[in-house]
C-alpha positions as CSV (number, residue, x, y, z in Angstrom):
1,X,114.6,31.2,187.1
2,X,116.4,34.1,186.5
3,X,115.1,36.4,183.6
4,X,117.2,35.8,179.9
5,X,117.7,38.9,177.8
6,X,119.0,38.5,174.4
7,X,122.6,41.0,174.0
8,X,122.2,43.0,171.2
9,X,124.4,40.6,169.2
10,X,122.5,37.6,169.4
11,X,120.3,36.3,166.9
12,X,117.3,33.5,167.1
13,X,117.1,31.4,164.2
14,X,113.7,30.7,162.9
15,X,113.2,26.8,163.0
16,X,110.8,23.9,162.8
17,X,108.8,23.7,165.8
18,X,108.7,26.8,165.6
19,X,105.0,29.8,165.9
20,X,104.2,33.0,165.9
21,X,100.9,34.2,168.4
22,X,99.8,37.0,167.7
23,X,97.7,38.6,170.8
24,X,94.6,40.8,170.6
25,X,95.9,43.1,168.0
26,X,91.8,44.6,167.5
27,X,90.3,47.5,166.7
28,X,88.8,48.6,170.0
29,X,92.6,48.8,171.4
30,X,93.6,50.7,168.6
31,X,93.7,54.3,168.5
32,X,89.8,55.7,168.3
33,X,88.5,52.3,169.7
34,X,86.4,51.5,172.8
35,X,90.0,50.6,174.7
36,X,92.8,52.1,173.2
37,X,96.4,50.6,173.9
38,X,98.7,54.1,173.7
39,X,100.0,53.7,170.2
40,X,98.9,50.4,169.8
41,X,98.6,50.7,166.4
42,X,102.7,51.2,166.0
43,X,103.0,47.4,166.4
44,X,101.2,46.5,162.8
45,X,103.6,47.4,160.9
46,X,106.2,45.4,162.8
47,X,104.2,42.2,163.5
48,X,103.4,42.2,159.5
49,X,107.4,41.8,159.1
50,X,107.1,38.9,161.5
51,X,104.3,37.6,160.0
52,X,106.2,37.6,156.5
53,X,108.7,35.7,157.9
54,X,106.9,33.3,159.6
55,X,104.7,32.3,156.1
56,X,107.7,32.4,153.7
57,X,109.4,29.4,156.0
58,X,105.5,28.0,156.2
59,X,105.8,28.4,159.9
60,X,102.2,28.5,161.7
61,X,100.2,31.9,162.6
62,X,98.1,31.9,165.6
63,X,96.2,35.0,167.1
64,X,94.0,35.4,169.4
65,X,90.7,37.8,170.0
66,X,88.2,39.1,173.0
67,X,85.0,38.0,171.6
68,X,82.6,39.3,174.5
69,X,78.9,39.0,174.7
70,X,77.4,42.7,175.6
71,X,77.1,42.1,179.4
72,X,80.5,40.9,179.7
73,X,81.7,40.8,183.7
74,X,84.7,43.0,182.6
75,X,82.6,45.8,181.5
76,X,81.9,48.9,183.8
77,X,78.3,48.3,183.9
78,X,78.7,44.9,185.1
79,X,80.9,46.2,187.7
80,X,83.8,44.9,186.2
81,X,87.1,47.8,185.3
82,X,87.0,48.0,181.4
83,X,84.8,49.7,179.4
84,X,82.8,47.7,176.6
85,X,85.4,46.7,174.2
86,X,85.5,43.6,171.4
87,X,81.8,42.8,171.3
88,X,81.5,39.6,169.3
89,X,80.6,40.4,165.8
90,X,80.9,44.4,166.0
91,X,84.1,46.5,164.2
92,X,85.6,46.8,167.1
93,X,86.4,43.2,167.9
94,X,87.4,42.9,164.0
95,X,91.6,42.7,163.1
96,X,92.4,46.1,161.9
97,X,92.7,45.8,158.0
98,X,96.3,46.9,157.7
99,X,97.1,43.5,159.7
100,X,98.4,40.7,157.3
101,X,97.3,37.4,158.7
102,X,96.6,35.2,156.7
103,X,93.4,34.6,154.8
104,X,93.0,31.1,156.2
105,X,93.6,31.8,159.7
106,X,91.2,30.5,162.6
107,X,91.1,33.0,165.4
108,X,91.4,31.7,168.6
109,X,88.0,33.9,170.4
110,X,88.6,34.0,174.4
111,X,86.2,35.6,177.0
112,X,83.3,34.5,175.1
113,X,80.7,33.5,177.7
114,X,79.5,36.6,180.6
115,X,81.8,35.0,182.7
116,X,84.5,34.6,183.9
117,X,86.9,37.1,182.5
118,X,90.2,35.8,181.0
119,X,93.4,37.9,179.6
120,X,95.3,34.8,178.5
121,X,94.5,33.3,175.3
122,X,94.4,29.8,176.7
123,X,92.5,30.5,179.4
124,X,88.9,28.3,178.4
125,X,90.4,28.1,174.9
126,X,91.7,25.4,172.8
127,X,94.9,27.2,171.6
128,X,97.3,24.6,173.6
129,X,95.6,21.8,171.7
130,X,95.8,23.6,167.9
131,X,99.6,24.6,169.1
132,X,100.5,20.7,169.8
133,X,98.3,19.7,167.1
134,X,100.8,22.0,164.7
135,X,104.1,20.3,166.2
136,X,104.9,24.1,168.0
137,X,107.3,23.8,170.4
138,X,108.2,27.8,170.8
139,X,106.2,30.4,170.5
140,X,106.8,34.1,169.3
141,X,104.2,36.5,170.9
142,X,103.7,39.7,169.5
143,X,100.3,42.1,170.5
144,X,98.2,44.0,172.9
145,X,98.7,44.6,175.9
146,X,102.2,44.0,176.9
147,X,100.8,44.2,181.1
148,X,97.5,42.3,180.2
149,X,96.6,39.5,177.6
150,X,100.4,39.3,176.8
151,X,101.3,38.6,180.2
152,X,98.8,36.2,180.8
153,X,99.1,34.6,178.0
154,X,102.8,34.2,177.8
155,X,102.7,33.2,181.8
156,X,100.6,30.3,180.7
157,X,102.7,29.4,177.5
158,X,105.2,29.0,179.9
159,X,103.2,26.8,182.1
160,X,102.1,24.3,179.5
161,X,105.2,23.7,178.2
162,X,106.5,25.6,175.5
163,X,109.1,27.7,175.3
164,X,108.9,31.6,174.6
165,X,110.0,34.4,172.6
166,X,108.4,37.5,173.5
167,X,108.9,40.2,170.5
168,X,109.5,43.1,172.7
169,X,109.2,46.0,169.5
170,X,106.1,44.4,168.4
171,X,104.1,44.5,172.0
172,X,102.5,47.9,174.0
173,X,101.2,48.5,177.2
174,X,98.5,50.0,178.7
175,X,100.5,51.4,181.5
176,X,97.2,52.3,183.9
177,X,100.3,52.4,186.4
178,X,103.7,53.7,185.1
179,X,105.9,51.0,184.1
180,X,103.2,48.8,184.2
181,X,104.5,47.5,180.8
182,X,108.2,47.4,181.6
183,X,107.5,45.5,185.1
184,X,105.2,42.6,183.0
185,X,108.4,42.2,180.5
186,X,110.2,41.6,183.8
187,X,107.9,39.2,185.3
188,X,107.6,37.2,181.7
189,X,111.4,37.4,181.8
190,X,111.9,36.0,184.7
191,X,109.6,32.8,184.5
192,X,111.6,32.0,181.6
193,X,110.7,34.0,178.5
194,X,113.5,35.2,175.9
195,X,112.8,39.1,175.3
196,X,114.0,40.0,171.6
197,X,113.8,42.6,168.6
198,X,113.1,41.9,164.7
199,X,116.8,42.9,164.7
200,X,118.0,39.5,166.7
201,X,116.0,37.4,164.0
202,X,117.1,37.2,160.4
203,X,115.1,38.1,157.8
């Protein structure tokens, strides 16, 4: 499928059927945490904007989480390539306070056993379940990183069924490699996800 990119003229109404996911946005990828995502924290504002879209319409709000156990496979001193990030039940796996989800949301916690590891937030989780369950047909995904949990997670999206928006102002990338962020916006592009900017969606 070839990748589809929004021109800067069209818009994407908001409609019934319709979710926003928020990935991973977590203190320990946050500037000053375990695993900072380079200015990670610049997508709060933007995904709050979404967010208050979303709820005024009564649209559902979905975000996932890393909710690691301390030995995690990922971790350096299991031999994995991260260092310890998202501990279940420490700050750093809390949402950053500044985040406006809303108060009765039920995160979706992936990566929660010692093994395996898992970017995508369906990966061992029951998120394409609650998504069906809520009549969601296409998803908005906004969060951290763009070239991890976000690509994973929209890949499988995509491979379950539903059909996706990725917010491309309201994402960041770790970028280990350069570009590594622009080449996983390619890659979700190109199995079929729409790339877009709060600009193409009306208030």
């Amino acid at each position: 499928m070839m990748a589809r990119e929004l021109i800067a003229t069209e818009t994407i109404a908001l409609s019934p059927g319709d979710a926003l996911l928020v990935v991973d946005v977590q203190n320990d990828f946050l500037p000053g945490g375990a695993l900072a995502v380079p200015c990670g924290d610049r997508v709060i504002p933007v995904i709050n904007a979404y967010l208050h879209r979303f709820r005024l319409r009564g649209y559902p709000v979905f975000a996932t989480r890393d909710w690691h156990p301390a030995d995690h496979c990922s971790f350096l001193a299991e031999g994995g390539p991260w260092p310890p990030h998202c501990i279940a039940n420490t700050g750093g796996a809390g949402f950053p306070t500044d985040l406006a989800l809303p108060a009765d949301l039920q995160p979706i916690s992936k990566a929660t056993a010692r093994a395996p590891d898992s970017y995508s937030g369906f990966a061992g989780t029951d998120l394409a379940d609650r998504l069906r369950e809520a009549g969601v047909k296409r998803l908005f995904v906004a969060g951290l990183a763009t070239d991890y949990c976000v690509l994973h997670t929209v890949c499988d999206a995509l491979a379950e069924g539903f059909a996706v928006v990725l917010l491309v102002d309201a994402v960041r990338a770790v970028n280990a490699r350069a570009h590594d962020g622009d080449a996983a916006i390619a890659e979700m592009t190109s199995r079929g996800a729409v790339s877009a900017t709060s600009e193409q969606i009306p208030n």
